[in-house]
C-alpha positions in Angstrom: 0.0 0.0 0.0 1.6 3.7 -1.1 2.2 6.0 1.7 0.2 8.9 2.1 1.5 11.7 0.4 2.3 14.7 2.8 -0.4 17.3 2.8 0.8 20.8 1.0 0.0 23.6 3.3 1.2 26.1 0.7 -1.7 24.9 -1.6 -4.3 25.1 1.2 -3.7 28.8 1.7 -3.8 29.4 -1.8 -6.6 28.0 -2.4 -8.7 28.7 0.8 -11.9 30.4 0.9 -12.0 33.0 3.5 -12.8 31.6 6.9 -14.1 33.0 10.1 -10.2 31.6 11.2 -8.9 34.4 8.9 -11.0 37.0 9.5 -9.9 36.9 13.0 -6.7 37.0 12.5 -7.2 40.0 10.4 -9.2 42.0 13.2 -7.2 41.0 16.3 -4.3 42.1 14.3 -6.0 45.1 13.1 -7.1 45.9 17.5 -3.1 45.2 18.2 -2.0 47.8 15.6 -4.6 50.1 17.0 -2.9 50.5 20.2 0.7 50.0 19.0 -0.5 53.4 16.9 -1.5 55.0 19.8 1.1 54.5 22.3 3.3 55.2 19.5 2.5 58.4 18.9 -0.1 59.9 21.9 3.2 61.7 23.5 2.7 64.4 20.9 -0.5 65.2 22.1 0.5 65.4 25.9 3.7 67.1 24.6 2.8 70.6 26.2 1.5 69.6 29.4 4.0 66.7 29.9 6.7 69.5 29.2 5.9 72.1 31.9 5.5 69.6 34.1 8.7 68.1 33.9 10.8 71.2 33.3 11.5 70.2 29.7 12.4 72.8 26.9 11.8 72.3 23.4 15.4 70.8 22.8 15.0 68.1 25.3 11.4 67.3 24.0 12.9 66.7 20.5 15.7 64.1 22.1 12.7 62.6 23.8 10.7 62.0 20.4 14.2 61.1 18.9 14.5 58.5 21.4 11.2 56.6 20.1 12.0 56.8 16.9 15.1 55.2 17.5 14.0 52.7 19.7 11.5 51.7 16.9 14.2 51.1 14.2 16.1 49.1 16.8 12.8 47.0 17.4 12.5 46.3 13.7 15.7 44.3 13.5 15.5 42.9 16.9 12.1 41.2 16.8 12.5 40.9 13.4 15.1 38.1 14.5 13.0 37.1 17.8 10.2 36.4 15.5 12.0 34.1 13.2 13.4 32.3 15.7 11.0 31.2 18.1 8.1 32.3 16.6 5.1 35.1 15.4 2.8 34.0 18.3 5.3 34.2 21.4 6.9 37.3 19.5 3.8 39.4 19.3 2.3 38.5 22.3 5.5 39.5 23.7 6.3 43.0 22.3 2.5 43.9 23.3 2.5 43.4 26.7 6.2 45.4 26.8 4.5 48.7 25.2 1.9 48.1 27.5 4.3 48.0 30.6 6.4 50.4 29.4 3.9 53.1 28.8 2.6 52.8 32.1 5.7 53.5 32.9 5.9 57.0 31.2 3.3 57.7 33.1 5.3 57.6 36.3 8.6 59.7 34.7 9.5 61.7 36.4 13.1 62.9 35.0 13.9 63.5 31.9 16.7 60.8 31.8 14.0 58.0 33.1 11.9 59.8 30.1 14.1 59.3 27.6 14.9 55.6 28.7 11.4 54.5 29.0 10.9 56.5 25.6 13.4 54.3 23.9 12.2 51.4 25.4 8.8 52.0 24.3 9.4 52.1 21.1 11.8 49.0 21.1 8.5 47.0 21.8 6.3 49.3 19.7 8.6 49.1 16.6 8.9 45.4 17.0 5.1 44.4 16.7 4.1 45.8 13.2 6.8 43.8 10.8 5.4 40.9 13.1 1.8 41.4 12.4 2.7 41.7 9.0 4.3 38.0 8.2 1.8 36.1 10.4 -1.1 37.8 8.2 1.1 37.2 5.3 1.3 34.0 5.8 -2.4 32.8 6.5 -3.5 34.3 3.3 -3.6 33.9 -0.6 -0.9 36.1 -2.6 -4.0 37.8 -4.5 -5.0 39.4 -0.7 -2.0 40.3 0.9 -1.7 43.6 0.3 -4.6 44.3 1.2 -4.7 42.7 4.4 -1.2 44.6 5.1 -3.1 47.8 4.9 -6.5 47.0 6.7 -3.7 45.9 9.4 -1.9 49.3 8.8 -5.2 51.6 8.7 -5.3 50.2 12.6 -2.1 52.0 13.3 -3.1 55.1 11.4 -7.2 55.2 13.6 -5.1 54.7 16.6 -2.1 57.2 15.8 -5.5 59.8 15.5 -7.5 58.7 18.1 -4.7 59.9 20.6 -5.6 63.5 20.2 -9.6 63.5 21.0 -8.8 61.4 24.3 -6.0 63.8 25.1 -8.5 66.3 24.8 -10.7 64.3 26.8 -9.3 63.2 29.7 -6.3 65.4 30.3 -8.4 68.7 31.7 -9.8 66.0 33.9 -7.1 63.5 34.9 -4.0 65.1 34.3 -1.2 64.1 31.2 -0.3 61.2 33.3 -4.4 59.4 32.6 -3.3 59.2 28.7 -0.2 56.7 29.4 -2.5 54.9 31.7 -5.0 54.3 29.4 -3.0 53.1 26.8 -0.8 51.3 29.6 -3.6 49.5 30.3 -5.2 49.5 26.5 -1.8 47.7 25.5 -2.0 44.8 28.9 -5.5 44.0 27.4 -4.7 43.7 24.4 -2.0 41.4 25.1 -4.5 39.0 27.0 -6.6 38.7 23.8 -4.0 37.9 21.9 -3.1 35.2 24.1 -6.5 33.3 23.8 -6.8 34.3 20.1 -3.9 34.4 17.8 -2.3 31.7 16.2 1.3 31.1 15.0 1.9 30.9 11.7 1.3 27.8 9.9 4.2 28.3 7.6 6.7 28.8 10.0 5.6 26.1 12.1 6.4 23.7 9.0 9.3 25.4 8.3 10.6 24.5 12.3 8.6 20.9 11.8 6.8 21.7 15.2 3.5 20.7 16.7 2.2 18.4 13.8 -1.1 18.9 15.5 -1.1 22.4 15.5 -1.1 22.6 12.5 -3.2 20.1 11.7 -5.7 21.6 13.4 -5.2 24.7 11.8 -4.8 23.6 8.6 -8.0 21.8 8.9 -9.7 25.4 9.7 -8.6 26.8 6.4 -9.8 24.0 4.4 -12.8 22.6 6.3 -14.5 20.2 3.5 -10.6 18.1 3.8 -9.7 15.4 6.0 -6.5 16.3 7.1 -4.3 14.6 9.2 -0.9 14.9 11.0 0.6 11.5 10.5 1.0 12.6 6.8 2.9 14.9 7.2 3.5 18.5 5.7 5.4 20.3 3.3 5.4 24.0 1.7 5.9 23.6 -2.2 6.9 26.9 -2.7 10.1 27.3 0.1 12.2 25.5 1.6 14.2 26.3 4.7 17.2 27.9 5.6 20.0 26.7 8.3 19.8 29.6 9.7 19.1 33.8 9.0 22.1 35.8 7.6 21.7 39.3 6.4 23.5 38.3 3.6 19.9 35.8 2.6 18.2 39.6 1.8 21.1 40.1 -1.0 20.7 37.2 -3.0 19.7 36.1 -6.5 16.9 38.9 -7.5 17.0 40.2 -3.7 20.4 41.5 -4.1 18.8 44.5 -6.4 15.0 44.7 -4.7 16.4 44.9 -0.8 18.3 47.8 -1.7 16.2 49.8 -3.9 13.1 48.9 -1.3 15.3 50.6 1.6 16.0 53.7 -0.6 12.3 54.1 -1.2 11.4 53.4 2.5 13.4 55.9 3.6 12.5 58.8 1.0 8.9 57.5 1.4 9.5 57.9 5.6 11.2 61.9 5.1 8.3 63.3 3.6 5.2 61.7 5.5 7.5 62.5 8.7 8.1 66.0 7.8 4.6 66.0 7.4 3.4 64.8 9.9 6.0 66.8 12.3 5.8 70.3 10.2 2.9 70.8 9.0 0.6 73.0 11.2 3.6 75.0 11.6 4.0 75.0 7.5 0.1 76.1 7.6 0.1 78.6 10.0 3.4 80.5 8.5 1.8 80.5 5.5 -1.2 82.7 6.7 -3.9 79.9 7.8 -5.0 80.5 11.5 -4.1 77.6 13.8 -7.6 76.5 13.9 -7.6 75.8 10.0 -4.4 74.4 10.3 -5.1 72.2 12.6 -8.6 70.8 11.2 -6.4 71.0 7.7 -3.8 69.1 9.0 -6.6 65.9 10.1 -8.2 65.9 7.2 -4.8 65.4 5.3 -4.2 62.5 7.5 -8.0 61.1 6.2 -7.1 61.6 2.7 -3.7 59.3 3.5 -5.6 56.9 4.6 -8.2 57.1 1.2 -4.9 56.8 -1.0 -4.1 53.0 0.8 -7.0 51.7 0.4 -7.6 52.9 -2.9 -4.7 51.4 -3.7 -4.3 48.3 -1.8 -6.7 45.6 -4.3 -4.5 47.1 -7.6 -1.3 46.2 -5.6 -2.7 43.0 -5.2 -3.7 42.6 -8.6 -1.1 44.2 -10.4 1.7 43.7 -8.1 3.8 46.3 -6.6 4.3 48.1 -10.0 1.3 49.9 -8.9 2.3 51.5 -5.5 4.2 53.3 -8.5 1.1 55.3 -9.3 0.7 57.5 -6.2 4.3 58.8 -5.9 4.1 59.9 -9.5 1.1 61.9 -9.4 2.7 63.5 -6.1 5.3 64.8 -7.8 3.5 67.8 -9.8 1.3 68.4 -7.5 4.4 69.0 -4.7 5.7 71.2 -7.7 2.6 73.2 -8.1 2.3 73.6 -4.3 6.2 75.3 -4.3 5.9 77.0 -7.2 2.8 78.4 -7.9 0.8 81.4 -6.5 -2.7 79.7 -5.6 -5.4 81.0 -3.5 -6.1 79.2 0.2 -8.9 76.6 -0.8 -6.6 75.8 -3.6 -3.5 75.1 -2.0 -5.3 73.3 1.1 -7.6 71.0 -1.9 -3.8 70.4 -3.6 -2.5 69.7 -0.3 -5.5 67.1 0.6 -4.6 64.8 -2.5 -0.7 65.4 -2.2 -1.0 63.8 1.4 -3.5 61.3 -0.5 -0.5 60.1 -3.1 2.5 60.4 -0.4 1.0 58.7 2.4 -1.0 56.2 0.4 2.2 55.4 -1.9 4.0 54.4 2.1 1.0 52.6 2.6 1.5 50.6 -0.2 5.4 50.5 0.6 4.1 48.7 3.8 1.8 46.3 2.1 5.3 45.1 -0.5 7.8 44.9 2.4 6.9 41.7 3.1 6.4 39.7 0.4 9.3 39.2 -1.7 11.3 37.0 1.5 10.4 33.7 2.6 8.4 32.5 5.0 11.5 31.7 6.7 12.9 34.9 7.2 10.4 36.8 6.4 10.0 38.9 9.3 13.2 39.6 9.5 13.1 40.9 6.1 10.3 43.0 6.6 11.8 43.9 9.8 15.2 45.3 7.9 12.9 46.9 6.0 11.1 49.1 8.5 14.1 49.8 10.4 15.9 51.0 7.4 12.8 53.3 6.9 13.2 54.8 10.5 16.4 56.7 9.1 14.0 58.5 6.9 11.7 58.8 10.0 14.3 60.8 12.1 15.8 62.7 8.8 12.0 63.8 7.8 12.0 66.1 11.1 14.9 67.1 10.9 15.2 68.3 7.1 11.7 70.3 8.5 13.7 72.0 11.1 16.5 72.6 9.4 14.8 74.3 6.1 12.4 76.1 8.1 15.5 77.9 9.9 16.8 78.4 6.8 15.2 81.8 6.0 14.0 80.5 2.2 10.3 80.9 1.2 7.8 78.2 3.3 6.0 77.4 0.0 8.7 76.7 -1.8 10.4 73.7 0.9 7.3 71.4 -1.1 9.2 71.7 -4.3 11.9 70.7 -2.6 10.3 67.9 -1.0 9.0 66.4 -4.3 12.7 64.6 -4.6 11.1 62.1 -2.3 8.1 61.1 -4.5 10.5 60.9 -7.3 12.8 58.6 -5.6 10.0 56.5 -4.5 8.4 56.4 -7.8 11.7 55.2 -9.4 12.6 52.7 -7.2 9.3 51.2 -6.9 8.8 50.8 -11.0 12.5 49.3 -10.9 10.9 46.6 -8.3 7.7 45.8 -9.9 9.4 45.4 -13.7 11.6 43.1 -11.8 8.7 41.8 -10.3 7.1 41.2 -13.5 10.0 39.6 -15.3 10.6 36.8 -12.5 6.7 35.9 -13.0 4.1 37.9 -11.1 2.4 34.8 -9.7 5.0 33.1 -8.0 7.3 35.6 -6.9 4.8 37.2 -4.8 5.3 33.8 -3.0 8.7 33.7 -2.7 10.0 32.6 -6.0 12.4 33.6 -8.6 11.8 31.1 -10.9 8.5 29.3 -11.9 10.2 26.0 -11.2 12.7 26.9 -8.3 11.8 28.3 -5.0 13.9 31.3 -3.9 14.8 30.1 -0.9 16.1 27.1 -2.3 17.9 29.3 -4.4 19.9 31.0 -1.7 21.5 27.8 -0.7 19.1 26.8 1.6 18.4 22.9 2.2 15.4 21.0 4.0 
């Protein structure tokens, strides 16, 4: 009698119908996102009052902000490595409950040097989570959805990121700075117990590792509920095979020694201008004539239309492949030009502004949905976690390119003509990835694969 053949898990995901088992996945990720968004970026909003309170000047606020930043590009690489290693599940549940700890601990600061510690710790943990959430969504669903789930997942960051400011509003008057990090303190130590009764680890990597044959049997048996699967038979993913062991030098190889470069050089010109953005532009606004209360209602709306420009983009990404992220950091490009170079009236400029943030922050949107996809499911968060810490130098430069031009003495309008070398780059680079992309066959190397008949891991000298 034959033995049974071993049951391809690869096949079952590509094949799957959406199931309740994947549309959880998709929110609890989404809810985890949420709050990494907010504790990642509510210290703006208690910036003033946190500030007189401690004695801090404008200087020392900056470091502090620095200090995030910095701890999130750190993050990137180290859970990026975590995750790999012992797995998405233990990884994320981890990195959660640290933010959550950890901003509870900002709320107790109370010294600059224990602020900029906790600071850098914070986003160490907060940094870590999203590449995370990105391969263990990655790898639950068909190639033809991913980007799309990657920005549902991301829109969670971006509600969170503005829900900050409304419950600053809210409860500081009444509770003092201090209430915000306790609420999201608490926010993140909640989260982290739901994700302990209801996310899974990744299928793939738990194939890769050849643990828990009943894991995922059990979960493979969720995404294809009309087969009898069982784990006696075994497993294997037909499209990778896995690596000894992570080495940076796995992200250079074959077709990934020209896409992990050029994807970091977009990243980070992508990361400048939403960060100068986001950092500068009430200021931008309000020197240019606009009263602070336009600029500010200006500046939210902006942030709206960013989040527009992902998901409008996010099904052609899937169905054209990255090529089309392409789009968005083209069309910003004149209208950055028109913004710096042309006299237009105030609803004009602010209308132009609306659809520029549309293109720029829709086009990182779609940066976020890519960085994931070209590496295996054996190193793929670390690849996507390279990636966003790579980005994080365009985070901190953004800022300070802001600063710096705004010092400067040249005209305001004309630092958005300036700023339209980012687009540019972007645009550039991401063509250069999806003609690649396109050469090495659209439908498998979104999986993984250089070659039709090859898997790209097997490629980079990897062996079973």
């Amino acid at each position: 009698m034959a033995e049974p053949s071993p049951t391809d898990i690869s096949e079952i995901i590509e094949n799957q119908k959406f199931t309740w088992f994947v549309t959880r996945l998709v929110l609890v990720s989404w809810v985890v996102t949420f709050f990494d968004g907010f504790d990642m970026n509510v210290i703006a909003f208690v910036a003033p009052d946190m500030s007189a309170a401690l004695h801090l000047n404008r200087l020392m606020m900056g470091k502090v902000f620095s200090a995030g930043l910095l701890g999130t590009m750190i993050g990137g690489f180290l859970f990026g490595y975590i995750g790999d290693r012992i797995g998405r599940r233990p990884s994320i549940i981890f990195a959660t409950a640290s933010f959550g700890v950890l901003t509870l601990g900002l709320a107790q600061s109370g010294s600059y040097a224990a602020l900029l510690a906790l600071r850098l710790a914070d986003g160490i943990a907060i940094g870590g989570l999203l590449p995370l959430c990105w391969a263990l969504n990655i790898e639950y669903v068909p190639r033809r959805y991913r980007s799309t789930v990657v920005t549902l997942i991301m829109l969670g960051y971006t509600l969170g990121n503005s829900f900050g400011g409304p419950l600053t509003i809210w409860l500081t008057p009444r509770y003092g700075w201090r209430s915000v990090f306790i609420f999201g303190g608490c926010a993140g130590l909640a989260a982290t117990c739901f994700l302990f009764f209801s996310i899974p680890e990744s299928i793939k990597f738990l194939v890769i590792k050849n643990k828990r044959l009943d894991l995922i049997a059990g979960y493979a048996q969720r995404l294809a509920p009309g087969r009898a699967i069982r784990a006696s038979d075994g497993f294997v993913l037909s499209d990778e095979i896995r690596p000894e062991k992570f080495a940076v030098s796995l992200l250079f190889q074959n077709e990934l020694r020209w896409i992990t470069p050029i994807l970091w050089a977009a990243y980070i010109a992508s990361s400048i201008a939403v960060f100068f953005r986001v950092s500068w532009e009430p200021t931008v606004f309000q020197a240019l004539g606009f009263s602070r209360s336009t600029a500010a209602l200006a500046s939210s709306a902006n942030s709206i239309g960013g989040a527009i420009g992902g998901l409008l983009l996010m099904r052609f990404t899937d169905t054209r492949g990255a090529i089309a992220v392409a789009v968005l950091p083209a069309l910003a490009v004149p209208t950055l030009l028109a913004m710096g170079l042309v006299q237009l009236g105030g609803g004009a400029f602010l209308a132009l502004s609306f659809f520029n943030t549309m293109f720029i922050v829709g086009a990182h949107f779609g940066i976020h949905s890519i960085a994931g996809i070209f590496y295996p499911s054996a190193y793929r968060a670390n690849g996507a976690g390279w990636a966003t810490s790579i980005a994080k130098v365009g985070s901190i430069l953004g800022p300070l390119v802001g600063g710096v031009a705004l010092s400067s003495g040249m005209p305001v309008k004309v630092m958005y003509a300036f700023l339209a070398a980012c687009p540019l780059v972007v645009g550039i680079g991401i063509f250069i990835i999806g003609r690649i992309q396109q050469r090495t066959s659209h439908e498998n190397f979104a999986q993984g694969w250089t070659d039709p008949a090859k898997p790209l891991a097997a490629q980079t000298g990897a062996r079973d």
